[in-house]
C-alpha positions in Angstrom: 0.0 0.0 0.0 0.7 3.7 -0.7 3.4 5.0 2.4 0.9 8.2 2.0 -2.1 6.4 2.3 -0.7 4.0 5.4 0.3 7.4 7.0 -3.1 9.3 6.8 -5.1 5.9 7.7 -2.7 5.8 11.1 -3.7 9.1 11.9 -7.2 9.5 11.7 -7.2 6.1 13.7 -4.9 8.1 16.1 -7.4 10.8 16.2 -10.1 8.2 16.4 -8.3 7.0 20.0 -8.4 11.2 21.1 -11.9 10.9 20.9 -12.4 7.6 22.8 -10.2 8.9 25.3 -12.5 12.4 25.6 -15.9 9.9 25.5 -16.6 10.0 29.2 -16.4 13.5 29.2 -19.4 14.4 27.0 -22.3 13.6 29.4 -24.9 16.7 29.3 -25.4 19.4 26.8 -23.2 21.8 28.1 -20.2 18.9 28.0 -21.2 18.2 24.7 -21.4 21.6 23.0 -19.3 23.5 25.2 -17.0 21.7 27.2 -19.0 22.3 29.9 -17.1 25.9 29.9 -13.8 24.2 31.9 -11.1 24.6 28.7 -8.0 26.6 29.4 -6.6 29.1 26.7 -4.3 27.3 24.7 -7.1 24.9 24.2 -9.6 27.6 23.1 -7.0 29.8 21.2 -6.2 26.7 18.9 -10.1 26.0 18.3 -10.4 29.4 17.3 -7.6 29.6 14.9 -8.8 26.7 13.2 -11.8 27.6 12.9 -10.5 30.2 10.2 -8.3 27.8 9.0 -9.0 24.7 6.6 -8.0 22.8 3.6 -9.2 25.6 1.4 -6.4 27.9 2.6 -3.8 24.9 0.8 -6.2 24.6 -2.0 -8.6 27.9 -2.9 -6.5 30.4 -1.4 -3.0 28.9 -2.7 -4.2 28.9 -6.2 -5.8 32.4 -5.8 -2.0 33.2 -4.1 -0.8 32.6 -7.8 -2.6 35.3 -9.6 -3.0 38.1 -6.6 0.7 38.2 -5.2 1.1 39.3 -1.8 -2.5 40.9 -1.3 -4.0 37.3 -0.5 -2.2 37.8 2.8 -4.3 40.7 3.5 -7.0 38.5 3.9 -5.1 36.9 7.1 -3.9 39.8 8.4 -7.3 41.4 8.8 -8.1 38.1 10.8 -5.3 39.1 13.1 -6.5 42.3 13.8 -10.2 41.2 14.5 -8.9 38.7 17.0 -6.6 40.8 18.5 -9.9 43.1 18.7 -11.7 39.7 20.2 -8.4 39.8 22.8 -9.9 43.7 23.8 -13.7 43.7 24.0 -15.5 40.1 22.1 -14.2 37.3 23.8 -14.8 38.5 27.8 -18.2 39.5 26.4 -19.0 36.5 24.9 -17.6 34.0 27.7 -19.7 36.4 30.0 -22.8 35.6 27.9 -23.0 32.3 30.1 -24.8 30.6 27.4 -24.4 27.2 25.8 -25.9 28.5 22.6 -25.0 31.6 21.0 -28.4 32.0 19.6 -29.0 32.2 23.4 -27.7 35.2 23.7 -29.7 36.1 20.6 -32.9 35.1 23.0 -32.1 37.4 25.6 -31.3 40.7 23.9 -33.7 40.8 21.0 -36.4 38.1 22.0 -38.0 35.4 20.6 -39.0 36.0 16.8 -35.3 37.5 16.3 -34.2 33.9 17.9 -36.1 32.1 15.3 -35.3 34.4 12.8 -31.1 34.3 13.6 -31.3 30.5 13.6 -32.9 30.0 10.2 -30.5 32.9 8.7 -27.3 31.5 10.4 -27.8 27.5 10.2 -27.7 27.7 6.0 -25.4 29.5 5.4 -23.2 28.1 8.2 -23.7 24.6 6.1 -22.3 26.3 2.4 -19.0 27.7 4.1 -18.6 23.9 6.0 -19.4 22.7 2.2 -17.1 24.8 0.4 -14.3 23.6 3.1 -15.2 20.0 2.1 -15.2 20.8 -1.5 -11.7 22.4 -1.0 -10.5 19.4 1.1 -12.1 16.9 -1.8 -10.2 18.6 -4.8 -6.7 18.7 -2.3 -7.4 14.3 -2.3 -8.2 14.4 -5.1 -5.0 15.7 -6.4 -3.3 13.1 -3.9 -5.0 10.2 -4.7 -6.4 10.5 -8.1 -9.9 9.4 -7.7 -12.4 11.6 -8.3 -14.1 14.7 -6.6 -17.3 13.7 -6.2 -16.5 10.5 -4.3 -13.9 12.0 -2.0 -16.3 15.0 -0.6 -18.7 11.9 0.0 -16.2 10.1 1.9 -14.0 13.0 3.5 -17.2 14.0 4.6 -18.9 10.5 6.1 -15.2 10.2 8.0 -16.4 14.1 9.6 -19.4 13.3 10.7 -18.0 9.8 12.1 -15.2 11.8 14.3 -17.9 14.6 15.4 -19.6 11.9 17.3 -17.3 10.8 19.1 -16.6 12.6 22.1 -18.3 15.8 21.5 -16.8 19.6 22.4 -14.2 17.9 24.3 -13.1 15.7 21.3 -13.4 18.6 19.1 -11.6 20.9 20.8 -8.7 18.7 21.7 -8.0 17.3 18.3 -7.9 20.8 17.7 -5.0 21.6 19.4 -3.1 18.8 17.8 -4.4 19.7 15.1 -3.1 23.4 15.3 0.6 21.5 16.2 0.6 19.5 13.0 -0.1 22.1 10.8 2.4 24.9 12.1 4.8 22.6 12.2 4.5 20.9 8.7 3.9 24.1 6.8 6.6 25.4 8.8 9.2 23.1 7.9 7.6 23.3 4.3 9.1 27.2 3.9 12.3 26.0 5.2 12.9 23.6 2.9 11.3 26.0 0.1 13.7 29.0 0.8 16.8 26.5 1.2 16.0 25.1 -1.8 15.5 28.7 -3.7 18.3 30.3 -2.1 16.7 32.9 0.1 13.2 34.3 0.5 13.7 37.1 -2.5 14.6 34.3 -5.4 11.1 32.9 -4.3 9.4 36.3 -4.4 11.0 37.5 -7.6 10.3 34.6 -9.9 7.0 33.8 -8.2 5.1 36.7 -8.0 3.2 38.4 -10.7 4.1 41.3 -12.5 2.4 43.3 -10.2 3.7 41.8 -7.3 1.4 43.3 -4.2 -1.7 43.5 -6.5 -1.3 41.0 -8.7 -2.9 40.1 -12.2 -6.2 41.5 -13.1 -6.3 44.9 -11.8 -6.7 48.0 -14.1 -8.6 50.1 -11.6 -6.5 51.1 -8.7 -9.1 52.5 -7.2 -11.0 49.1 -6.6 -8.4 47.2 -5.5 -8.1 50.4 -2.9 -12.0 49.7 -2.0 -12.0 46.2 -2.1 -8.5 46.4 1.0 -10.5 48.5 3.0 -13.8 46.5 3.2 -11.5 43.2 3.5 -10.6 44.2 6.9 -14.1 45.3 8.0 -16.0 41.9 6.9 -12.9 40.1 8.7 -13.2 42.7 11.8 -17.5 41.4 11.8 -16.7 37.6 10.8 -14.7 37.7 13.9 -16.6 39.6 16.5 -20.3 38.8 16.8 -22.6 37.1 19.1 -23.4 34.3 16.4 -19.5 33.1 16.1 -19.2 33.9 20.3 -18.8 29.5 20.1 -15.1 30.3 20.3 -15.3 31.4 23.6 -18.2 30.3 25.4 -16.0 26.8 26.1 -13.4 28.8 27.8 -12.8 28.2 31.9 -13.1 31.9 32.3 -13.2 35.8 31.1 -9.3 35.5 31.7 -8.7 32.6 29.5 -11.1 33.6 27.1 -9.3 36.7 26.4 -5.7 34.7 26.7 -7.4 32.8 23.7 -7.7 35.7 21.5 -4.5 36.9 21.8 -3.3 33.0 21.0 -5.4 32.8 17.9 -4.1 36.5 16.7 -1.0 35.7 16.6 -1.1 32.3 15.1 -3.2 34.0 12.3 -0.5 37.2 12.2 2.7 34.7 12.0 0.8 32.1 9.6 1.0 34.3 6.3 4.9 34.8 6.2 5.1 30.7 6.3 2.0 29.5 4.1 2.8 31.5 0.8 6.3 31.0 0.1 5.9 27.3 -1.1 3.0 27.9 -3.3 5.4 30.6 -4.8 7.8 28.9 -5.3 5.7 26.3 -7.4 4.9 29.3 -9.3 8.2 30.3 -10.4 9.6 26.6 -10.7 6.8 24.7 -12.4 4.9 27.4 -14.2 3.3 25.1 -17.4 0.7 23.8 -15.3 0.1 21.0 -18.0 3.3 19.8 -16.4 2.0 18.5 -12.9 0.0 15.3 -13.8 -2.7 16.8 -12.6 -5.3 17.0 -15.6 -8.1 15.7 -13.7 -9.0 18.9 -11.8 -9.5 20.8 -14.5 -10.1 24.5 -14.1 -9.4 23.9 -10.9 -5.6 22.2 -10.9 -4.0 25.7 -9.9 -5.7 24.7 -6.2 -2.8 21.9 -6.0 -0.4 23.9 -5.7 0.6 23.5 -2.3 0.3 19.5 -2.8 3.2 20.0 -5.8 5.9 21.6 -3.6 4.7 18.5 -0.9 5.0 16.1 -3.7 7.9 16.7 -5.8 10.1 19.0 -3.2 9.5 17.2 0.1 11.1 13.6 1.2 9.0 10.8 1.4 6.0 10.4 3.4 5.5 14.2 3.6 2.5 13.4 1.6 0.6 11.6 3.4 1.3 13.8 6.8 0.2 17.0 4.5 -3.0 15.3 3.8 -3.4 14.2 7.1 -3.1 17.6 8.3 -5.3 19.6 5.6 -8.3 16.8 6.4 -7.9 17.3 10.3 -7.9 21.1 9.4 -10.9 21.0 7.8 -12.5 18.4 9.6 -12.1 20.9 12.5 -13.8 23.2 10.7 -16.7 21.6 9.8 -16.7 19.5 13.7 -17.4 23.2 15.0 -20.0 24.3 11.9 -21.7 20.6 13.0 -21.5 21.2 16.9 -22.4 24.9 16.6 -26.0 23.8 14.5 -26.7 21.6 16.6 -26.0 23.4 19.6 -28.7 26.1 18.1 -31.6 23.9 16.8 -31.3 22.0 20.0 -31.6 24.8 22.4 -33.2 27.2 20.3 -35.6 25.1 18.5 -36.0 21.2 19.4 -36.0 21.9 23.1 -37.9 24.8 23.8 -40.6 24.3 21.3 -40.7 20.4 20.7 -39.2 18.3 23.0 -41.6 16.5 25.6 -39.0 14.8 27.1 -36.8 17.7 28.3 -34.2 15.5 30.9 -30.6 16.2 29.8 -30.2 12.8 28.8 -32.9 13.1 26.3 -31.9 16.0 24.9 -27.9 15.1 24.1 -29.5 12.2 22.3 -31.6 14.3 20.1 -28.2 16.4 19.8 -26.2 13.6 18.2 -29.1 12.9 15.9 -29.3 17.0 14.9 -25.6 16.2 13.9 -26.0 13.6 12.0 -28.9 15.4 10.1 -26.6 18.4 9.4 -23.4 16.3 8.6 -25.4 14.6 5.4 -26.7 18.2 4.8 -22.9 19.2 4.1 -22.0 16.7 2.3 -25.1 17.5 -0.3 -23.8 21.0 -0.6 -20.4 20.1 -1.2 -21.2 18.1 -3.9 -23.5 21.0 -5.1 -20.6 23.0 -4.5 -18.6 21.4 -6.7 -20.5 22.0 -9.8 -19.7 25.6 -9.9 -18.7 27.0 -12.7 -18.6 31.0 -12.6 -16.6 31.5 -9.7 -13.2 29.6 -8.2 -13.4 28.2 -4.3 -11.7 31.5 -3.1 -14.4 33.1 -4.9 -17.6 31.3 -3.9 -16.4 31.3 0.2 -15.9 35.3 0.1 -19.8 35.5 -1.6 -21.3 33.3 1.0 -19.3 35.2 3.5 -20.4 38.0 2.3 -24.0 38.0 1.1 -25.4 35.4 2.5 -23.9 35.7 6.3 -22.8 39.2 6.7 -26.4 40.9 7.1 -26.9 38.4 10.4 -23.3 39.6 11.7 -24.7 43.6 12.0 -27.4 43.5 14.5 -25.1 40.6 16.5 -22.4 42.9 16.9 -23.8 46.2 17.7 -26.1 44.9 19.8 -22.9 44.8 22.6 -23.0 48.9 21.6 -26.1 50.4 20.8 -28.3 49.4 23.5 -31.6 51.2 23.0 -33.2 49.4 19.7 -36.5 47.3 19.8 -36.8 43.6 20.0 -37.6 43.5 16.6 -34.7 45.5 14.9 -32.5 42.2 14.7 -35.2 41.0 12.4 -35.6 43.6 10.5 -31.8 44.4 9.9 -31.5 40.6 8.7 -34.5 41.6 6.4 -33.3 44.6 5.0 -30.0 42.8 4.8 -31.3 39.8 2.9 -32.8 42.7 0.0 -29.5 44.2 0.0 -27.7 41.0 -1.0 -30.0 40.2 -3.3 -29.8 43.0 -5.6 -26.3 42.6 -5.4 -26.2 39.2 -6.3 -28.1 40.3 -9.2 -25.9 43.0 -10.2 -23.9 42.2 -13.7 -20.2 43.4 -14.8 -22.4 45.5 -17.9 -24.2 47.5 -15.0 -21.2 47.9 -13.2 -19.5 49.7 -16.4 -22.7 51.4 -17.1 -23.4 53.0 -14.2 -19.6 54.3 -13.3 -19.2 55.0 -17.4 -16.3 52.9 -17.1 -13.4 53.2 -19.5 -12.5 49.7 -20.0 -14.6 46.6 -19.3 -13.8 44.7 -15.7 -11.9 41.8 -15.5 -13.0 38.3 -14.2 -11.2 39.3 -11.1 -12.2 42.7 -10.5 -15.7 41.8 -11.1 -15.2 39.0 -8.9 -13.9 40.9 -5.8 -15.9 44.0 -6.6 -19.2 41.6 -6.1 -18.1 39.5 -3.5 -16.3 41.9 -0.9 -16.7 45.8 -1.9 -20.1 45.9 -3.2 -21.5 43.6 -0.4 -19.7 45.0 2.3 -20.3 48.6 1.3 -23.7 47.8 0.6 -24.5 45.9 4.3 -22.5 49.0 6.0 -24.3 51.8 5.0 -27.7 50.1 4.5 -28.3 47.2 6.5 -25.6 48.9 9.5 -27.7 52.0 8.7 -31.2 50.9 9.0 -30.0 49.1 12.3 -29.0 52.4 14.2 -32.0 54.2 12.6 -34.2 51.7 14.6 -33.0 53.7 17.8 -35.9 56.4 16.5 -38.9 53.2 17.5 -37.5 52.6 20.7 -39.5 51.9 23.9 -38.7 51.1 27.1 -39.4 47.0 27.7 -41.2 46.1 30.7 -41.6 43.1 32.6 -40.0 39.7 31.7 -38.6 41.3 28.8 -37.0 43.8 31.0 -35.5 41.3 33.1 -33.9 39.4 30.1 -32.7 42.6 28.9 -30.8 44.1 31.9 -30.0 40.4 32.6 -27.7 40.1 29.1 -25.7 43.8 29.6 -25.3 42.6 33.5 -23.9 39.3 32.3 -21.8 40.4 29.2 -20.2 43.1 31.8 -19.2 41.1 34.7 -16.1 39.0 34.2 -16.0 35.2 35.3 -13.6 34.8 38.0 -12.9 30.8 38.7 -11.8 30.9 42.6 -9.0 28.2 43.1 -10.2 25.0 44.1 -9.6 21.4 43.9 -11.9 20.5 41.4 -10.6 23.6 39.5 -6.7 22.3 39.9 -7.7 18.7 38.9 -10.1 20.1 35.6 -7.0 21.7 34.4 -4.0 18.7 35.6 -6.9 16.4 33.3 -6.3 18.8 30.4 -2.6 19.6 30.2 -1.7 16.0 31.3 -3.8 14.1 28.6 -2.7 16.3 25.9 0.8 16.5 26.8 0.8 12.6 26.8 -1.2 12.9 23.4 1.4 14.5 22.1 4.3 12.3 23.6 2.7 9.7 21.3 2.7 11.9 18.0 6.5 13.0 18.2 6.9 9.2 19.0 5.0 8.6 15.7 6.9 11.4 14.0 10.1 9.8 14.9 9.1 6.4 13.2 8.6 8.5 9.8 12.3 8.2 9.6 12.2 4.6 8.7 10.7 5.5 5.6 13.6 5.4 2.6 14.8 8.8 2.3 18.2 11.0 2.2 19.1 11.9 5.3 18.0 15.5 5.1 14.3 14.4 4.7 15.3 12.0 8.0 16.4 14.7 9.9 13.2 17.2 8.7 10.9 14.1 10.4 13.4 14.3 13.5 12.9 18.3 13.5 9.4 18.0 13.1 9.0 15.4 16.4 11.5 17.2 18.4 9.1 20.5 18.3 6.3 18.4 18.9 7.9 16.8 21.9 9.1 19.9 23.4 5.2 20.9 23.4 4.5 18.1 25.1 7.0 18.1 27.7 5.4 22.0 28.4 2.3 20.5 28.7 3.5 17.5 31.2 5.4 20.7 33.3 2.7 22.4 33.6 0.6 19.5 34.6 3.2 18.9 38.0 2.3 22.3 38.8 -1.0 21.4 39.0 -0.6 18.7 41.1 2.2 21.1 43.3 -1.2 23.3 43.7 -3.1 20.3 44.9 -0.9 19.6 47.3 -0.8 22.5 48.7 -4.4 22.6 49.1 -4.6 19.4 51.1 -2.3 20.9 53.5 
């Protein structure tokens, strides 16, 4: 059998044994879709920088990276900066929601027809960005293993929805972290041997880049590109900090490590960019005839292999295989937290207060498990929907969906924190006026466009593109849909009664930090964590280490040797850390 295949089996069975070992964990609701709010930082801060992260960053956004130069990094950058604005104000907010839903918090501030509304908005287009990841994962193994797309997204995506019922948040979260490992690591080494190889960063820059090497290819309105910069980093700032995506944070053990999270994930996300490009860069300036890669089964679509080329034909043996490994866990995290999030809202914001009879805890995480399932098989239907798209590239399609489809939902869930006088029923009506906004957008055509502005030249594929998808959108939902939101201020009244309570119950929560007082079940919660991953992870730079018995030079040895000495070092942080736990304990049985 394939060393690549052999490699990628052994770990999902290895992440298959995380789970088991996370089972017993997952026994109410709160366990189950939150981690019953006990995870530390560095457990959070990893979920959280996956959850921006999948395979379409190797596949979409590396074969975009071709054609844009250095402004796809902008895109990453403007991820750093909204969690680093999550690290001042979101995440203490939303860990101080004290929710188990996010749509809870939904409930609270803006009622119940806004709940209902928010959870039919948010669950769709929550399943077409987990599809597109899938579809970005399928066309990655499908590059790898040369069968075709179709049938990987249906398997890739059966193996998901296996591994997201295992042991719940607990599972999710932890795989997560090793996850997050894997992947810095691997790419990490992948630049090293990438500028070794070309002789220094600037060899890489100046014979992979495009002409226009910040722009890139497709630009002959500077003025757009300008626009489309601008509203890059205000979707990225909303996408990042809202009530609907407050899942990051409502797992973590308190306001403290909530906000320690934040700061983790930002700068992951800040340092990420100067490692992920230079590879798929370095394809570009070493293998440019695309016809060249073997690769004729994608299609259109072969310039989204890009990153699996430098693996393939730069990297020693068995690189492969722990590439694919990673970009399926990456995604697979993605769409665990897209799965556990749905479910999380149409169990607590639908099935349970409206339908269940039997309302015991044990009841209702059965019905949960059963909500995933449902919206697992929905995923994999809209991948392979997905992948039938013809207009617009994976890069593309995600920024629309972003955009149109979910951005009019993230208005009234952010400002709510802010604006504080608007009636129960302007988070409705934003997503309403929203929903008109995106649609005539979406129905907007590049002859319009060049009508209306009396434009010189006709746009190209890509300005159109990204003028549609990000400026347009984002302009559009600002002034209009942001717009119509504050006017609602005019129509307000002062609630009374329950609605009152719930009110001044959400500001009190969201501004009064959770303090966890030291205790022994508090010292033995977090001894559990950093002791079972650090052992985790003893066991994958052990793995890592036995890599080197594959046939290879002895550089591509020692890279498998660098790559399990990092991870072991992790560990051993993890193992210290857990002493110190127990040190604590001690102490508090004196």
């Amino acid at each position: 059998m394939n060393i690549d295949i052999v490699i990628v089996i052994g770990y999902f069975a290895f992440l298959l044994v995380v789970g088991w070992m996370f089972r017993s964990a997952t026994s109410s609701t709160s366990d189950y879709f939150r981690g019953g709010g006990k995870m530390l930082w560095w457990m959070v801060g990893s979920t959280a920088f996956l959850q921006a992260l999948s395979a379409m960053t190797f596949t979409g956004v590396m074969g975009k990276a071709l054609d844009v130069g250095l402004s796809i990094a902008i895109i990453f950058f403007a991820n750093a900066l909204g969690y680093f604005c999550n690290y001042l104000f979101f995440a203490a907010r939303a860990r101080q929601m004290r929710v188990i839903s996010p749509i809870q918090g939904i409930r609270k501030r803006f009622g119940p027809v806004s709940e209902q509304v928010v959870t039919w908005a948010t669950v769709p287009s929550s399943v077409l960005q987990a599809a597109l990841w899938l579809n970005a994962l399928a066309i990655f193994a499908s590059a790898v293993f040369n069968i075709p797309i179709e049938t990987t997204i249906i398997a890739a995506g059966g193996v998901v929805l296996v591994m997201s019922l295992v042991g719940g948040s607990w599972a999710v979260v932890a795989s997560d972290f090793i996850q997050m490992i894997i992947i810095t690591v691997v790419t990490f080494i992948a630049t090293i041997v990438a500028v070794v190889k070309a002789g220094g960063v600037t060899p890489i820059l100046e014979k992979g880049l495009p002409d226009q090497g910040f722009v890139g290819e497709g630009y002959s309105y500077a003025y757009l590109f300008v626009g489309w910069f601008i509203c890059i980093f205000i979707k990225q700032f909303f996408s990042t900090n809202n009530m609907i995506d407050s899942y990051r944070y409502i797992a973590a053990k308190d306001t403290n490590n909530a906000r320690k999270a934040a700061i983790l994930a930002c700068c992951l996300m800040a340092i990420g960019p100067f490692i992920w490009f230079l590879p798929a860069w370095y394809v570009s300036g070493n293998y440019p005839d695309m016809s060249t890669w073997g690769l004729d089964v994608l299609g259109k679509d072969i310039s989204n292999a890009t990153y699996f080329v430098f693996v393939r034909n730069e990297m020693p043996l068995g690189m492969v295989g722990l590439m694919m490994s990673a970009m399926f866990a990456a995604t697979m995290s993605s769409m665990d937290s897209a799965l556990n999030r749905n479910a999380g809202i149409f169990i607590k914001n639908v099935y349970e207060p409206y339908f269940a009879k039997d309302k015991s805890d044990k009841s209702i995480l059965a019905a949960s498990k059963i909500a995933t399932v449902v919206f697992g098989l929905l995923i994999i239907v809209a991948g392979l929907f997905m992948s039938k798209l013809k207009d617009f590239g994976l890069f593309d399609a995600l920024m629309m969906v972003s955009t149109l489809v979910a951005f009019p939902v993230l208005i009234p869930s952010l400002l709510c924190f802010f604006i504080k006088k608007t009636p129960d029923w302007s988070c409705w009506a934003t997503i309403a006026v929203g929903a008109c906004v995106s649609f005539v957008i979406a129905m907007t055509s590049a002859p319009m466009i060049e009508s209306i502005f009396n434009l010189a030249e006709p746009l190209s594929k890509r300005e159109f593109a990204e003028l549609k998808s990000i400026t347009m959108g984002v302009t559009g939902h600002i002034i209009i849909t942001g717009g119509f939101f504050l006017l609602t201020q005019l129509f307000y009244k002062e609630p009374t009664g329950k609605r009152a309570e719930e009110i001044n119950e959400f500001f009190s929560n969201v501004a009064t930090p959770i303090v966890v007082e030291e205790s022994r079940q508090s010292f033995e919660a977090d001894r559990h964590q950093y002791k079972l991953l650090g052992k985790v992870l003893v066991a994958t730079s052990i793995a890592l280490l036995l890599l080197t018995l594959i046939p290879n030079e002895m550089w591509g040895r020692m890279l498998f040797v660098l790559m399990a000495g990092i991870v072991g070092f992790i560990a051993w942080l993890l193992l210290r850390a857990a002493k110190m736990e127990d040190v604590k304990l001690k102490k508090l049985s004196l």
